[in-house]
BASE-440281 format. One record per residue (C-alpha): chain; residue number from 1; x, y, z. Coordinates in pm, 1 decimal. Each point is the difference from the previous one (the first is absolute). Layout:
# residues N
(atom 'A' NUM (X Y Z))
...
//
This chain:
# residues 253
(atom 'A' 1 (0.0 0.0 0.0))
(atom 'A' 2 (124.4 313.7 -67.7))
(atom 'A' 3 (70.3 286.9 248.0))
(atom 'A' 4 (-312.7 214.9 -198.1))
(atom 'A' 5 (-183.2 -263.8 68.1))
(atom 'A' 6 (66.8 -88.5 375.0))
(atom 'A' 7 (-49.8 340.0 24.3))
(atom 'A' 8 (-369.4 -15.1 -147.0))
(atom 'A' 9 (-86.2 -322.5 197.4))
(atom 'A' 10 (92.5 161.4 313.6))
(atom 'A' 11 (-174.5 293.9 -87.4))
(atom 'A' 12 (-333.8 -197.0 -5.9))
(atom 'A' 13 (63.3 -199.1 281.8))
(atom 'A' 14 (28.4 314.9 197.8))
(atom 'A' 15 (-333.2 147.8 -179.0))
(atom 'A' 16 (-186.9 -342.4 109.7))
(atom 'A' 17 (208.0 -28.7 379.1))
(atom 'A' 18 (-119.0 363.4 100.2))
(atom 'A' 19 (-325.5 -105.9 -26.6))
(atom 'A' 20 (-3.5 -213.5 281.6))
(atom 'A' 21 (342.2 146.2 214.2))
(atom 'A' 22 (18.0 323.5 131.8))
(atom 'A' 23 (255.6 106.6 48.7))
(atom 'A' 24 (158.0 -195.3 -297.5))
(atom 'A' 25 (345.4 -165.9 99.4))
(atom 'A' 26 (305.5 28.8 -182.2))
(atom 'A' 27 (103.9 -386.1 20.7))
(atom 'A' 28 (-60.1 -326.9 -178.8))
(atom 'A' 29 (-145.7 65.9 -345.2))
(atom 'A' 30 (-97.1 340.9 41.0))
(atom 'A' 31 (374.7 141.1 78.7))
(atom 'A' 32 (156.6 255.5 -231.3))
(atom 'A' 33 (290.9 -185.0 -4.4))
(atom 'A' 34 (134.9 -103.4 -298.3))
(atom 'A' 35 (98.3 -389.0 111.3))
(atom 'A' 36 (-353.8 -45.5 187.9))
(atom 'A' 37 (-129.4 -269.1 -227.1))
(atom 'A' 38 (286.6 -178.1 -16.8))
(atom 'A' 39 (-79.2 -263.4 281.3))
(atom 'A' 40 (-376.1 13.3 -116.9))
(atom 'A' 41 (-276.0 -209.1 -138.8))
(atom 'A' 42 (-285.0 249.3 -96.3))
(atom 'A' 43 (-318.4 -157.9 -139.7))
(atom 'A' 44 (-256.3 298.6 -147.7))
(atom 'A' 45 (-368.6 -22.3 -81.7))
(atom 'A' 46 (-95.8 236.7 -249.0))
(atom 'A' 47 (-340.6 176.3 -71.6))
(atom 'A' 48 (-143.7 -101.5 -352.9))
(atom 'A' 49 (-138.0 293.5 -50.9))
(atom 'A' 50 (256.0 242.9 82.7))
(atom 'A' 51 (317.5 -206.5 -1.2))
(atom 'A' 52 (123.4 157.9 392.5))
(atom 'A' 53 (111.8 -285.7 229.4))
(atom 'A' 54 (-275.0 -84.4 235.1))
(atom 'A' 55 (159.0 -244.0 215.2))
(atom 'A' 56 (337.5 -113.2 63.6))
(atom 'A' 57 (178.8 -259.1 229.1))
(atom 'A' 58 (372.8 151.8 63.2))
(atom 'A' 59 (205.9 -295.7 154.7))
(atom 'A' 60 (387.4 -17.7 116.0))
(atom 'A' 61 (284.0 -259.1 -104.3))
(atom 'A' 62 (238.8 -34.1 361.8))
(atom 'A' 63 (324.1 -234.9 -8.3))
(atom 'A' 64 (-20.9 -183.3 314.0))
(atom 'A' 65 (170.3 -331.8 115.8))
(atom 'A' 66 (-229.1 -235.0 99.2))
(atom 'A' 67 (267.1 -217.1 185.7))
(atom 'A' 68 (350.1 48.0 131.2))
(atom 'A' 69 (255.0 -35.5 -269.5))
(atom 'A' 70 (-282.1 27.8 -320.6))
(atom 'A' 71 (94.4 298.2 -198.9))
(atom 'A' 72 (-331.7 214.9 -20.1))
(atom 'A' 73 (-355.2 -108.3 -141.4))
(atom 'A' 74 (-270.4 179.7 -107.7))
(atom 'A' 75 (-270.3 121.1 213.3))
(atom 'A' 76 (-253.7 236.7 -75.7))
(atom 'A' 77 (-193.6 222.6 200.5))
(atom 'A' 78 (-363.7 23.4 -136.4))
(atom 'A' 79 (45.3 415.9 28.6))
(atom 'A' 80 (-228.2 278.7 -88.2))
(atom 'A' 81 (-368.3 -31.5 -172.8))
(atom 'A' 82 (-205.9 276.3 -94.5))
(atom 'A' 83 (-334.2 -16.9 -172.0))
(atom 'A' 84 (-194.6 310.9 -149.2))
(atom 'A' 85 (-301.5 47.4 288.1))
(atom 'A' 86 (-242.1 -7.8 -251.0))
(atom 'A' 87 (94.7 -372.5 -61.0))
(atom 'A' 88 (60.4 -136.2 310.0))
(atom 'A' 89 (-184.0 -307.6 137.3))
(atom 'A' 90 (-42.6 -97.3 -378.6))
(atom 'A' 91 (219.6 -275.0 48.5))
(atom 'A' 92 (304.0 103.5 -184.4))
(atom 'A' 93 (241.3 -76.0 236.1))
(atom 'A' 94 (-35.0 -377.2 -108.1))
(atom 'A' 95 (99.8 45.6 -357.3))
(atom 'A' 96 (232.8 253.7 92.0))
(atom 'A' 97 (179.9 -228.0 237.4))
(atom 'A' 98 (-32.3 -321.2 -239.9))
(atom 'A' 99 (194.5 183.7 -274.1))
(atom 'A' 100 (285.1 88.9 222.5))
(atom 'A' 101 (2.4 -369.4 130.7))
(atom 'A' 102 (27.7 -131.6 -362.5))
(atom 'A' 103 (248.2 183.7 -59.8))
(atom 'A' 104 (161.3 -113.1 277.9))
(atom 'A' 105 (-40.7 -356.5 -111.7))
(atom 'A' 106 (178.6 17.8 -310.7))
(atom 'A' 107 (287.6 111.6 152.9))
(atom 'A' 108 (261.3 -245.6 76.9))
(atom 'A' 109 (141.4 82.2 334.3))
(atom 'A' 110 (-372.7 2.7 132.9))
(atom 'A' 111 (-107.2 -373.9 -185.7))
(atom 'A' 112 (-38.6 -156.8 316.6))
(atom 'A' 113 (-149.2 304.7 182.4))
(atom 'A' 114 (158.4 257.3 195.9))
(atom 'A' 115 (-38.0 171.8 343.7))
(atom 'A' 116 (-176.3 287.5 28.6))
(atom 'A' 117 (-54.6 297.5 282.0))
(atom 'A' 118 (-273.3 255.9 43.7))
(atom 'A' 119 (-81.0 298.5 259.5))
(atom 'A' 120 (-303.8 115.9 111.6))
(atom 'A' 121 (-203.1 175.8 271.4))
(atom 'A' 122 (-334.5 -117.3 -53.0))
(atom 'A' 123 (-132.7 -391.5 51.3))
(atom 'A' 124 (-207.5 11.1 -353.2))
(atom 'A' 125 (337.2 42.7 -191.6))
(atom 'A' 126 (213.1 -234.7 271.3))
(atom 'A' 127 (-285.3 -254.5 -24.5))
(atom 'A' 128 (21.5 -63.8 -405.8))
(atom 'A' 129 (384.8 -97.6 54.9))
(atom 'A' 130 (-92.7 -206.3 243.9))
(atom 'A' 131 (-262.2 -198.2 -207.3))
(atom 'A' 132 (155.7 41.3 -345.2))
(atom 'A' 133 (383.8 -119.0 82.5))
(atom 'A' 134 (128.2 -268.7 186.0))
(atom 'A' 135 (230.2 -31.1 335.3))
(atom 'A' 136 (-103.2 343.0 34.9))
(atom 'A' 137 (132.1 157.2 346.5))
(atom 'A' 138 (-146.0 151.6 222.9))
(atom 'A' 139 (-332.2 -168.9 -86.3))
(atom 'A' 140 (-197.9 -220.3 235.3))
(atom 'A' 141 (71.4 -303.5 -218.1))
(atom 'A' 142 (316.1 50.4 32.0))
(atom 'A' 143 (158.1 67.2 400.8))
(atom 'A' 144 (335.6 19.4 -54.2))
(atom 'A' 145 (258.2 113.4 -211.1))
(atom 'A' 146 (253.8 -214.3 -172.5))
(atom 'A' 147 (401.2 83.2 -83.5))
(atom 'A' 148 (-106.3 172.3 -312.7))
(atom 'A' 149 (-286.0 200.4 146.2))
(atom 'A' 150 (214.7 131.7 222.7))
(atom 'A' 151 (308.7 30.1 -280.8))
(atom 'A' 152 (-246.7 225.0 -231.8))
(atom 'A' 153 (-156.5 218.8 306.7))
(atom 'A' 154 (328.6 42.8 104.0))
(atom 'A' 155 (135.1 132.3 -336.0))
(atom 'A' 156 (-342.9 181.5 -23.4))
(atom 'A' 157 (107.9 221.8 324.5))
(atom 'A' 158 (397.3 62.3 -64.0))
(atom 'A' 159 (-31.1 48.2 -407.5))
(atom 'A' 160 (-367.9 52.0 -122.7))
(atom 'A' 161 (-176.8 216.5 198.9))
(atom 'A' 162 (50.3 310.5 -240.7))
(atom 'A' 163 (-150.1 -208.7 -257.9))
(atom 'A' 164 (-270.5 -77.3 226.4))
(atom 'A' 165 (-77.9 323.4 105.4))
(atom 'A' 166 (78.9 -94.8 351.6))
(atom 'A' 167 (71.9 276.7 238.0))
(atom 'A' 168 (357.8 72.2 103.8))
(atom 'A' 169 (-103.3 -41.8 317.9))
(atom 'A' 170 (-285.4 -231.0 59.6))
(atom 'A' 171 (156.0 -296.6 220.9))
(atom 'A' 172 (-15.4 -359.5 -137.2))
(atom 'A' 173 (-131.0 -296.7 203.0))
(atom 'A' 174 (134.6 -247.1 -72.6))
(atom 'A' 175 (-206.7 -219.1 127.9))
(atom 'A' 176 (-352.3 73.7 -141.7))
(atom 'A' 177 (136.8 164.8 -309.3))
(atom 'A' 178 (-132.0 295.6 79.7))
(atom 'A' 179 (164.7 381.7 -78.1))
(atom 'A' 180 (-133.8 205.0 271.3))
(atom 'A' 181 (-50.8 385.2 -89.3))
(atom 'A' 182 (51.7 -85.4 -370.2))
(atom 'A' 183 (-272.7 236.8 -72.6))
(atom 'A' 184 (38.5 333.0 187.0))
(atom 'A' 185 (-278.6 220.9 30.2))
(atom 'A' 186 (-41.4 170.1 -380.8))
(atom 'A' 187 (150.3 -257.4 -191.8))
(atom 'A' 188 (-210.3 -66.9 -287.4))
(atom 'A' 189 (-51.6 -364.6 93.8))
(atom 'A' 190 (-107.0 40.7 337.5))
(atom 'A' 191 (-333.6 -206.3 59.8))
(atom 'A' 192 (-189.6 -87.0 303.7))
(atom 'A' 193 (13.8 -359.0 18.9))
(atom 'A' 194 (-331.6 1.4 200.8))
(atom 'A' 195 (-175.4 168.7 -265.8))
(atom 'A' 196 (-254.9 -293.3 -122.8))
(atom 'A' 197 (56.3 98.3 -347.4))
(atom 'A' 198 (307.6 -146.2 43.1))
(atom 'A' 199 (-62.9 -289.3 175.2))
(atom 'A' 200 (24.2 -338.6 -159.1))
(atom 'A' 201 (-320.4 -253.5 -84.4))
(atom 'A' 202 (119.5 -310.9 219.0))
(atom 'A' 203 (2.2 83.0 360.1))
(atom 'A' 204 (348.2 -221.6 88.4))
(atom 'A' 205 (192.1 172.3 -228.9))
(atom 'A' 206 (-135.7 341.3 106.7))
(atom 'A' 207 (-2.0 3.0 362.8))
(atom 'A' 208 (401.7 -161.7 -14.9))
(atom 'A' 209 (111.7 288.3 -207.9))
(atom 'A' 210 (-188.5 255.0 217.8))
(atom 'A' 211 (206.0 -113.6 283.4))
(atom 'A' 212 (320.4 29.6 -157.8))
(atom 'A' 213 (-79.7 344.9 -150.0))
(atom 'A' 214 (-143.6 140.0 290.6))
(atom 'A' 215 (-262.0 314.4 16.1))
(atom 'A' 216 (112.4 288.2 -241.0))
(atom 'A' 217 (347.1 -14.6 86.0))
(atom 'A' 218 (202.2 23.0 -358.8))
(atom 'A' 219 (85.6 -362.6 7.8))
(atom 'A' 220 (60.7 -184.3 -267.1))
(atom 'A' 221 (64.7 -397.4 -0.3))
(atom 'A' 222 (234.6 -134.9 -236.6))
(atom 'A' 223 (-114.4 -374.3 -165.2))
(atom 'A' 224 (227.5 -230.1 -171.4))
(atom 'A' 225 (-114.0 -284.9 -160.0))
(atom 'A' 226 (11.1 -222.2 -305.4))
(atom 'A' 227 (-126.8 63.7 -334.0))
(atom 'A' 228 (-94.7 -360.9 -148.2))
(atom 'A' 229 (-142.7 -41.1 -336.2))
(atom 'A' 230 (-235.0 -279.9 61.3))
(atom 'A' 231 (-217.1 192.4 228.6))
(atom 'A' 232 (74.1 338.9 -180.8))
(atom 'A' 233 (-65.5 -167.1 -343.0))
(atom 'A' 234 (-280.8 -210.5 140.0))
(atom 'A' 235 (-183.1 328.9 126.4))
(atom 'A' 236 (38.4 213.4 -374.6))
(atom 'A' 237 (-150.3 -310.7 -136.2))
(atom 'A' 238 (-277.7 23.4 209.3))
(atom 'A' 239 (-92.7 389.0 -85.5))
(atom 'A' 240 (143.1 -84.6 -375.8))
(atom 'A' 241 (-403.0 46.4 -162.0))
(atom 'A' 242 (-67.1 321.6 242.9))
(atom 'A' 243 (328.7 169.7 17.8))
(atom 'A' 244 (170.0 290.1 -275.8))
(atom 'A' 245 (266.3 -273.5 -90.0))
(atom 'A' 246 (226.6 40.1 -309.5))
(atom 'A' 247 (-30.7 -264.1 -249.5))
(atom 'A' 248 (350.7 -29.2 6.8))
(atom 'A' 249 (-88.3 -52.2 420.9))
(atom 'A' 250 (-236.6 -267.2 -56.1))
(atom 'A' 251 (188.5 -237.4 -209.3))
(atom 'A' 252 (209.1 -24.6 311.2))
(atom 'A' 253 (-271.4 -113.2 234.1))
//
């Protein structure tokens, strides 16, 4: 892509991203920076009518070693997703997620799968990890994390948090996975994680990540878990005669 043309993209993902954040941050996909896409997978929806990107799913490539003495694997965190309000709750976030996971598929290093992260603050978002991946921690199917939970969330706090949009100085437990004060008051991504728009539909899953977020506090809980393409796959398949797919996206299903 050329450097016109990174410069368009980010243009419009800006346009769409102030939309919904206020005020809009300078990180991740919507930095000024000439090298910010360079660790990035950016999927776009576009309107058919007017051709401006509608949706798009922003995630980040990290190098992390999953065990002592492995060089560094890929991991990606699932990142930044912004849909136009006019379009929300029109179920685009499957298709838009499905395309970045083929894409995924095809790729070599990621045959067999690959390990993913994600950050939130409310239980709706937290809750979809939980369900959609596997080995997912924290989760309450899943108590306690292994070697590499703890390898990623470790890299996570010493080398990722910029990419994350982790405040300098929230605190990391280590334990729950949490980032404490990762939101400060006026941060664009502050939520109230008792708000029940937020909330998620299963009970469990809601009422664990309520505890571990706590009551409007700027915490965020970090969740690492494994992307496999049997359940993933098995899911698009499932949505394949509702869903936006590609063609090119349902061949692969």
């Amino acid at each position: 892509m050329s450097s016109a043309a990174r410069s368009s993209l980010v243009k419009e993902l800006r346009e769409l991203a102030a939309t919904s954040l206020q005020p809009l941050p300078d990180y991740q996909c919507l930095s000024g920076m000439p090298d910010a896409l360079n660790d990035k997978l950016i999927v776009t929806m576009r309107d058919d009518a007017t051709g401006r990107v509608a949706a798009f799913v922003s995630a980040v490539y990290m190098q992390i070693a999953l065990r002592a003495g492995d060089p560094p694997r890929t991991v990606l965190h699932m990142g930044l997703t912004c849909i136009a309000p006019a379009l929300r709750r029109q179920g685009l976030m499957v298709p838009l997620f499905m395309h970045l996971y083929i894409y995924l598929h095809d790729l070599p290093e990621c045959h067999d799968g690959l390990w993913i992260t994600s950050l939130a603050e409310v239980p709706s978002t937290l809750g979809k990890i939980a369900e959609g991946m596997v080995d997912v921690y924290p989760s309450p199917s899943f108590p306690e994390p292994s070697d590499v939970h703890l390898r990623i969330a470790r890299a996570v706090d010493e080398r990722y948090r910029s990419a994350m949009g982790i405040s300098p100085d929230a605190q990391f437990d280590a334990e729950n996975f949490v980032f404490r004060g990762s939101n400060p008051p006026g941060s664009c991504f502050r939520k109230d994680s008792e708000d029940p728009q937020f909330y998620h539909r299963d009970a469990e899953i809601n009422e664990f990540y309520r505890r571990l977020l706590g009551r409007d506090e700027g915490n965020e809980v970090l969740q690492v878990g494994f992307l496999d393409w049997e359940r993933i796959l098995g899911s698009g398949r499932k949505h394949a005669q509702t869903e936006s797919y590609t063609d090119e996206v349902k061949t692969k299903l």
